[in-house]
C-alpha positions as CSV (number, residue, x, y, z in Angstrom):
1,X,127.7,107.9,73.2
2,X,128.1,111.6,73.9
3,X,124.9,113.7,74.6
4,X,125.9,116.2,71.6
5,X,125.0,112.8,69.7
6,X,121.7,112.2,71.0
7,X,118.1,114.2,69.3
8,X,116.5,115.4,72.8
9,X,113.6,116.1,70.6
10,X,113.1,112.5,69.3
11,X,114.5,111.1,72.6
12,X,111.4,112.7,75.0
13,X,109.0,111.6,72.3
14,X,110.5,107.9,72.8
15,X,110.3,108.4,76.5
16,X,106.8,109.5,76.4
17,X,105.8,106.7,74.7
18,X,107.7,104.2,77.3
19,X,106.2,106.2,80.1
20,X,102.7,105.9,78.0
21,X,102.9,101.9,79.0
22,X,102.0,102.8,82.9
23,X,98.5,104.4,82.1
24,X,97.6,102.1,79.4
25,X,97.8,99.1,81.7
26,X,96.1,101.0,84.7
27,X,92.9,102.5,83.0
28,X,92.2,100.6,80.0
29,X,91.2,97.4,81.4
30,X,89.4,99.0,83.9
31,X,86.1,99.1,81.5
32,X,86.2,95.1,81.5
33,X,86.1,94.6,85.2
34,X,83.0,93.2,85.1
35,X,83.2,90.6,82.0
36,X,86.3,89.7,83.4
37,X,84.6,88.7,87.0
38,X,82.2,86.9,84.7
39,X,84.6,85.3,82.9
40,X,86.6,84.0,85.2
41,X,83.8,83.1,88.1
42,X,84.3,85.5,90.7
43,X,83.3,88.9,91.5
44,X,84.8,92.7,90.8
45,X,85.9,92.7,94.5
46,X,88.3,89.9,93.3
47,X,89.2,91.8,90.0
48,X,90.4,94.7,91.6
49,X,93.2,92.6,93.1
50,X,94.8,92.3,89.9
51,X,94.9,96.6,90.4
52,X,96.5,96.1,94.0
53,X,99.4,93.6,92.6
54,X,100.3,95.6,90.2
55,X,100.7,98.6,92.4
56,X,103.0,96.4,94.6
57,X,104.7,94.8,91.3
58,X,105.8,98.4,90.6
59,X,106.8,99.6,93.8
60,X,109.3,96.5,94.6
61,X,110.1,96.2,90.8
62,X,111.6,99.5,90.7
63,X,113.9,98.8,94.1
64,X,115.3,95.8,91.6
65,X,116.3,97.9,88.6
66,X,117.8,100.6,90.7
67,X,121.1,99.0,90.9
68,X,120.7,97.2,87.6
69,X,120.5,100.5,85.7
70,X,123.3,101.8,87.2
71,X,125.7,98.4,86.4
72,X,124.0,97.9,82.8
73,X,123.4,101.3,81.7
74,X,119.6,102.0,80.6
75,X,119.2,100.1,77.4
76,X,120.0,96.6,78.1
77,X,117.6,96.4,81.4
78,X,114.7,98.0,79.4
79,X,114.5,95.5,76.9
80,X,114.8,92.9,79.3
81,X,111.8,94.7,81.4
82,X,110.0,94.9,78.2
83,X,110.2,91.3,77.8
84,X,108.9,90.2,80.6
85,X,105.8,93.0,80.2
86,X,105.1,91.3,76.9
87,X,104.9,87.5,78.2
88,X,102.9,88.8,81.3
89,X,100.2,90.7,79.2
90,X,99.5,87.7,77.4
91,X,99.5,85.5,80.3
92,X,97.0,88.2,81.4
93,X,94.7,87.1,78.3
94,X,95.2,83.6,78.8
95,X,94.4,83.3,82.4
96,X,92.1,80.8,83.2
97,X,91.2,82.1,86.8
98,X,91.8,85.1,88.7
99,X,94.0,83.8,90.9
100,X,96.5,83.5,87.6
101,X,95.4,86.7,86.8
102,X,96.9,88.4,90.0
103,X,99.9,86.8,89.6
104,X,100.1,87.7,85.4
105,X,100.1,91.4,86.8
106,X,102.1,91.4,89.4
107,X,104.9,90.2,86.5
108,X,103.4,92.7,84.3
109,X,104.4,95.2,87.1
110,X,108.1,94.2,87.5
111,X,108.7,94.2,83.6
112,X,106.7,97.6,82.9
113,X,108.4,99.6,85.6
114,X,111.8,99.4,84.4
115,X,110.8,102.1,82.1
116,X,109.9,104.3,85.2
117,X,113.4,103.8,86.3
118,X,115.4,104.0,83.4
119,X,113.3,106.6,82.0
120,X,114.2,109.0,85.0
121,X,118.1,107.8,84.9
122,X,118.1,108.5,81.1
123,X,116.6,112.2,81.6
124,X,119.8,112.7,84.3
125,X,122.4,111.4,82.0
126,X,121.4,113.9,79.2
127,X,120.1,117.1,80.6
128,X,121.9,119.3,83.1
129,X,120.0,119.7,86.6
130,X,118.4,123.4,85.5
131,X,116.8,121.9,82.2
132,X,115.4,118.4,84.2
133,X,112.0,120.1,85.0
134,X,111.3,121.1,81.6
135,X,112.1,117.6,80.5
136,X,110.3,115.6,83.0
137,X,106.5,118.4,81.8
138,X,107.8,117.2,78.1
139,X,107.4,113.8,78.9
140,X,104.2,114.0,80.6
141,X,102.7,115.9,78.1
142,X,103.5,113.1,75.8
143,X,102.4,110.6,78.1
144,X,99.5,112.5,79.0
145,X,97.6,111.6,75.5
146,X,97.0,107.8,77.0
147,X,94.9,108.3,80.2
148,X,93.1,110.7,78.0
149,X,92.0,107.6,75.7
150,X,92.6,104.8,77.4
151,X,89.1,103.9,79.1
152,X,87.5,104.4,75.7
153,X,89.6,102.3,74.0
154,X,89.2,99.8,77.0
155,X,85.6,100.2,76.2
156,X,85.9,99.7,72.1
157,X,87.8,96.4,72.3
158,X,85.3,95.5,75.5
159,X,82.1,95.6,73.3
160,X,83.7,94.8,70.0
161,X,85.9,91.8,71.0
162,X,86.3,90.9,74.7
163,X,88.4,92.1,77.5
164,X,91.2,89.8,76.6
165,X,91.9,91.8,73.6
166,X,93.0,94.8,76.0
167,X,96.0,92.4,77.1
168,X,97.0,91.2,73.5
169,X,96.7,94.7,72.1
170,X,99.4,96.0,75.4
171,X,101.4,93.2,74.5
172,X,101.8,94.7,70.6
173,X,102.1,98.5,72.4
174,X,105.0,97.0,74.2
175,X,106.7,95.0,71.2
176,X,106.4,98.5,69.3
177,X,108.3,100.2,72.0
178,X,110.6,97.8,73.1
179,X,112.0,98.1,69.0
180,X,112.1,101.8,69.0
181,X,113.9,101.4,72.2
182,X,116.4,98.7,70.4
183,X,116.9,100.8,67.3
184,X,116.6,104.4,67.8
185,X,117.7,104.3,71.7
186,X,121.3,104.8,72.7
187,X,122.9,103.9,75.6
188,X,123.6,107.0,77.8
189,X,125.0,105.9,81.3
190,X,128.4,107.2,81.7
191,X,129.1,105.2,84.9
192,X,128.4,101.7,84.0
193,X,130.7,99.5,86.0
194,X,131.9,95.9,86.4
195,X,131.3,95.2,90.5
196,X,129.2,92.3,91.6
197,X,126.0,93.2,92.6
198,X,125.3,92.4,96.8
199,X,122.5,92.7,98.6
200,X,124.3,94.3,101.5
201,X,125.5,96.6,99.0
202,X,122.7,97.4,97.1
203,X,121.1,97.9,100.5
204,X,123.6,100.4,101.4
205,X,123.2,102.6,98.6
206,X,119.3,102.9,99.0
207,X,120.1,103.9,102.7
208,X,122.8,106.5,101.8
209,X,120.2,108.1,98.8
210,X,117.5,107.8,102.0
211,X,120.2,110.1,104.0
212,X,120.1,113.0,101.8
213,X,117.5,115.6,102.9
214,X,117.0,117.3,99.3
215,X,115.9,113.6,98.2
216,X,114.2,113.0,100.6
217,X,112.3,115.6,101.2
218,X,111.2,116.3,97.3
219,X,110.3,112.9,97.2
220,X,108.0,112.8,99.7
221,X,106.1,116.1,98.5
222,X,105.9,114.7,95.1
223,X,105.2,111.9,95.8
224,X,102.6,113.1,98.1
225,X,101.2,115.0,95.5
226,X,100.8,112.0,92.9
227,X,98.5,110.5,95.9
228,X,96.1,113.3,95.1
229,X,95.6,111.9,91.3
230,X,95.4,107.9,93.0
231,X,92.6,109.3,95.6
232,X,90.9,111.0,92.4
233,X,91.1,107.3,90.4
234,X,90.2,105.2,93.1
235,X,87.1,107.5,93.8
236,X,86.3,108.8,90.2
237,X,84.0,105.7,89.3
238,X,81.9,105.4,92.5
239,X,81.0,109.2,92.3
240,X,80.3,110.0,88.8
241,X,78.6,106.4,88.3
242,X,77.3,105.5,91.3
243,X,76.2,108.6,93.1
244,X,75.9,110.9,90.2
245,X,74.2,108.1,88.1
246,X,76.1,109.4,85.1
247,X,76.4,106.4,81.6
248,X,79.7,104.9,81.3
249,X,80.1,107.3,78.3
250,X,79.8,110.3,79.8
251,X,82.5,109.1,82.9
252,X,84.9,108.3,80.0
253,X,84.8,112.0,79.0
254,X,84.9,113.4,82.2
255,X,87.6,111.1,83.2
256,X,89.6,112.4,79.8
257,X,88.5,116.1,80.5
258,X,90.0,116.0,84.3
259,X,93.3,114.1,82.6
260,X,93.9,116.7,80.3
261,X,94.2,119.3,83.7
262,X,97.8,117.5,84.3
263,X,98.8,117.5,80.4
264,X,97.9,121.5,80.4
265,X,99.5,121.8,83.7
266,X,103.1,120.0,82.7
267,X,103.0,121.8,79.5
268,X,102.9,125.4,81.4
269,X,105.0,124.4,83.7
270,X,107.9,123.3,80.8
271,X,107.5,126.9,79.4
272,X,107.3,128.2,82.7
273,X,110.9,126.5,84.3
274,X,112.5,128.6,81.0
275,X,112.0,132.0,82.6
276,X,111.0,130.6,86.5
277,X,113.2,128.6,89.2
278,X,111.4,125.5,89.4
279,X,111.5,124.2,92.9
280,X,109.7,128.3,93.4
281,X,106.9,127.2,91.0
282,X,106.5,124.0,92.6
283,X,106.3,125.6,96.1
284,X,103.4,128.0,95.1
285,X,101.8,125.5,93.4
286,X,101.7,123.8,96.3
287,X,100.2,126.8,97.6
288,X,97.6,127.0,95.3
289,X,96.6,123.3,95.6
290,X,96.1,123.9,99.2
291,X,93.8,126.6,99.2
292,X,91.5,125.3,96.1
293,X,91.0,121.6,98.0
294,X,90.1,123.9,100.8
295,X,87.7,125.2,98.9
296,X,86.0,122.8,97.5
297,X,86.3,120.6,101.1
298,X,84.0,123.3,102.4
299,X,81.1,123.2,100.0
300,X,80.7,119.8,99.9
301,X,80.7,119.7,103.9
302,X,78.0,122.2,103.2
303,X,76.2,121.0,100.4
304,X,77.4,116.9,99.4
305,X,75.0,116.8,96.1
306,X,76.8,119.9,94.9
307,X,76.2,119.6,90.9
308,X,79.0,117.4,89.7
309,X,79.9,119.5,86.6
310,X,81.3,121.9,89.9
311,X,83.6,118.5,90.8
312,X,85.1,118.2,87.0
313,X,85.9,121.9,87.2
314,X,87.4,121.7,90.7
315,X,89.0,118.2,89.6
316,X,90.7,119.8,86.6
317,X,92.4,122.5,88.7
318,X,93.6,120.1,91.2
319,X,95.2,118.1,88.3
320,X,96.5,121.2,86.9
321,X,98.4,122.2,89.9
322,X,100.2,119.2,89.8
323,X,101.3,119.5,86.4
324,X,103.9,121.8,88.0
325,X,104.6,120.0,91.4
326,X,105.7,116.5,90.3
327,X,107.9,116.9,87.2
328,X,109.9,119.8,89.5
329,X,109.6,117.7,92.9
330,X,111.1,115.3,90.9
331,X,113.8,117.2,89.2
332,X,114.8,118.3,92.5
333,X,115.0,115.2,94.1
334,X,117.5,113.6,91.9
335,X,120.0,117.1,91.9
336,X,122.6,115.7,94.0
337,X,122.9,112.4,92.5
338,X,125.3,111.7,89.4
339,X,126.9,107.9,89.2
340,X,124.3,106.4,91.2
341,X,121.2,108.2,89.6
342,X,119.5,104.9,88.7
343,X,118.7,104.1,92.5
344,X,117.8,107.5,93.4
345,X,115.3,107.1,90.6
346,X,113.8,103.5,91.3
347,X,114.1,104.6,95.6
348,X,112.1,107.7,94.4
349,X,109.8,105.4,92.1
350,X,108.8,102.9,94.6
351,X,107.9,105.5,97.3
352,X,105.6,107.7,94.6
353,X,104.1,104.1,93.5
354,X,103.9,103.0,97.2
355,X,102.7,106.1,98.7
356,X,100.0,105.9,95.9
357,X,98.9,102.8,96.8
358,X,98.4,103.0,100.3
359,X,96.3,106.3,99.4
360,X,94.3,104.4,96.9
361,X,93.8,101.9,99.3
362,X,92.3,103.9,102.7
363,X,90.1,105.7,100.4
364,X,88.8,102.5,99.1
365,X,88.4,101.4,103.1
366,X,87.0,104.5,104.3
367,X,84.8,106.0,101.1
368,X,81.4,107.1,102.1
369,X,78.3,107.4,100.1
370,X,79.6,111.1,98.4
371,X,82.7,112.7,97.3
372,X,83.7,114.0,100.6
373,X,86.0,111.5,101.8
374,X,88.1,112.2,98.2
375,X,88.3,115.7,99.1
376,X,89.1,115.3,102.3
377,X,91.9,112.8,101.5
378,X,92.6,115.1,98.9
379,X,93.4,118.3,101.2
380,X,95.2,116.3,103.9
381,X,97.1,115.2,101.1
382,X,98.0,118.9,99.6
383,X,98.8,120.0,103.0
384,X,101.1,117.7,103.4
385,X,103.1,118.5,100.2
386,X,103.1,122.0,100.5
387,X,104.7,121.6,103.9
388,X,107.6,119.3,102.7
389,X,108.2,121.4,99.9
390,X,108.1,124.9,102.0
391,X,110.6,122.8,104.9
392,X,113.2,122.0,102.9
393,X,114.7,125.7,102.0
394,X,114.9,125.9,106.1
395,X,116.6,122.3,106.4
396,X,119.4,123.6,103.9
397,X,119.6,126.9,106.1
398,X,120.3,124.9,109.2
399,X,122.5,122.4,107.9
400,X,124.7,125.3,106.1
């Protein structure tokens, strides 16, 4: 299948949707945490496991499709990950305690990610490495539409039904998908080959993409900056519910406001990379992020019951700004790589997802009773992007 054959237009739409998978199955169930403690007799504490699994589900799912995508091409293995997402989900209905819960998601995770993988691979097979950035901002603006309603509808099948129907209707998303994918989806890997897959080997080739500095070090900045958006998440509830004391209703709009600061963000930045070196956007937004965590860092040292419409303004920049760092981070990390582009993609994967976690985790550990350990996570966070993304153009110096 030639690229010349392939409708890029159609083709990001179909990725989008793919991509749309990961969102759903993070944020819409999060409105039926507490029916499903009650449900299954334990408590949210408990619930919230089924969150950490799939975190980890995604992060060593994507190691395993790395080398599969590069022997099967991108087709075959998404279906197959697709499959397994569809079984899981309903197991996720039908769970009869929460300990089979946990479990449901973690299978949820290693089926669902596959589209992360592939979905990256695909982009390298059919754009050349100038037009990546554009493509990546066209998929997260597509994406972008289900974090913006996927608490509310959490919410509506919560109160109308119960939360199982959150797992039957992801299972019908996923069927939906994975016949697009069959039917409109061809196969665009141009290095498939025949060897037998080793561990030693595959092990290898994840060391020898962990070698090259360009990789390395846009993976880590983007990735970096992604942590911003899981300390955001993992905070968002406790401060606009619990200290702000605002009704669920209100959270759900805020929550879809501050998500659209990405989607606006990934759409400039696609018009942007036309006229714009991407990796030179992606350093000044760096920049930028910097300086406005800094800012709001300082007032809430100075003032921590600052009004919180000044949060969802601040919020919604800091989303913005990363609109234009991940999509070119990641475009940048996957430039050297040709043949072996589906384990770049699932190494790069699996450190974004794992980096996320860990973030989402110590802010969990260490929140206090305002927003101030999120912005302070937050601008340790930025910092530390901006400097990998600023380093690199002196590694290539010194290695040249």
């Amino acid at each position: 299948m030639t690229h010349a054959k392939i409708n890029k237009n159609y083709l990001i739409i179909l990725l989008g949707i793919l991509a749309a998978i990961g969102p759903f199955t993070i944020d819409m169930y999060l409105p039926g945490f507490q029916r499903i403690a009650q449900d299954l007799y334990t408590d949210e504490q408990h619930v919230a496991f089924t969150l950490t699994s799939y975190f980890v589900g995604i992060a060593l799912g994507q190691l395993f499709y790395g080398p599969i995508v590069d022997k099967y091409g991108r087709k075959k293995p998404l279906l197959f990950g697709l499959g397994i997402y569809i079984l899981a989900a309903i197991g996720c209905a039908l769970s009869p305690m929460i300990e089979v819960m946990i479990g449901m998601r973690f299978l949820q995770a290693l089926g669902g990610c596959v589209g992360m993988v592939a979905s990256t691979a695909i982009i390298s097979d059919v754009y050349e490495v100038q037009y990546r950035a554009r493509a990546f901002s066209s998929i997260m603006l597509v994406m972008g539409v289900a974090p913006l309603i996927a608490p509310s509808v959490g919410s509506f099948f919560v109160e109308k039904w119960d939360w199982e129907f959150i797992f039957y209707f992801l299972a019908v998303f996923a069927g939906i998908v994975f016949l697009l994918i069959q039917f409109l989806l061809p196969e665009t890997s141009r290095y498939m080959h025949s060897n037998k897959l080793k561990i030693r080997e595959i092990v290898a080739g994840y060391l020898e993409v962990l070698k090259n500095k360009t990789f390395l070090f846009y993976t880590l900045a983007g990735s970096i900056a992604m942590s911003v958006m899981f300390a955001y998440i993992s905070s968002a509830s406790f401060i606009f519910i619990s200290f702000y004391g605002l009704d669920k209703a209100t959270f759900s709009l805020l929550f879809a406001v501050n998500a659209s600061g990405i989607i606006s963000g990934s759409y400039l930045n696609g018009l942007l990379t036309r006229k714009v070196n991407y990796i030179k956007i992606s350093n000044y937004a760096a920049l930028i992020l910097s300086l406005i965590s800094l800012c709001i860092l300082i007032f809430v040292l100075i003032n921590p019951h600052l009004p919180y419409q000044w949060l969802v303004v601040t919020l919604f920049l800091i989303l913005f700004t990363i609109g234009f760092i991940n999509p070119n981070a990641t475009a940048a990390s996957l430039a050297p790589f040709t043949k072996n582009s589906g384990t770049a993609s699932a190494l790069g994967g699996a450190i974004r997802m794992g980096t996320g976690a860990l973030v989402a985790t110590a802010v969990g550990l260490f929140q206090g009773e305002s927003s101030l350990t999120m912005f302070i996570m937050i601008f340790v966070l930025s910092i530390l992007a901006a400097s990998f993304l600023w380093i690199m153009p002196m590694v290539k110096k010194i290695r040249s």
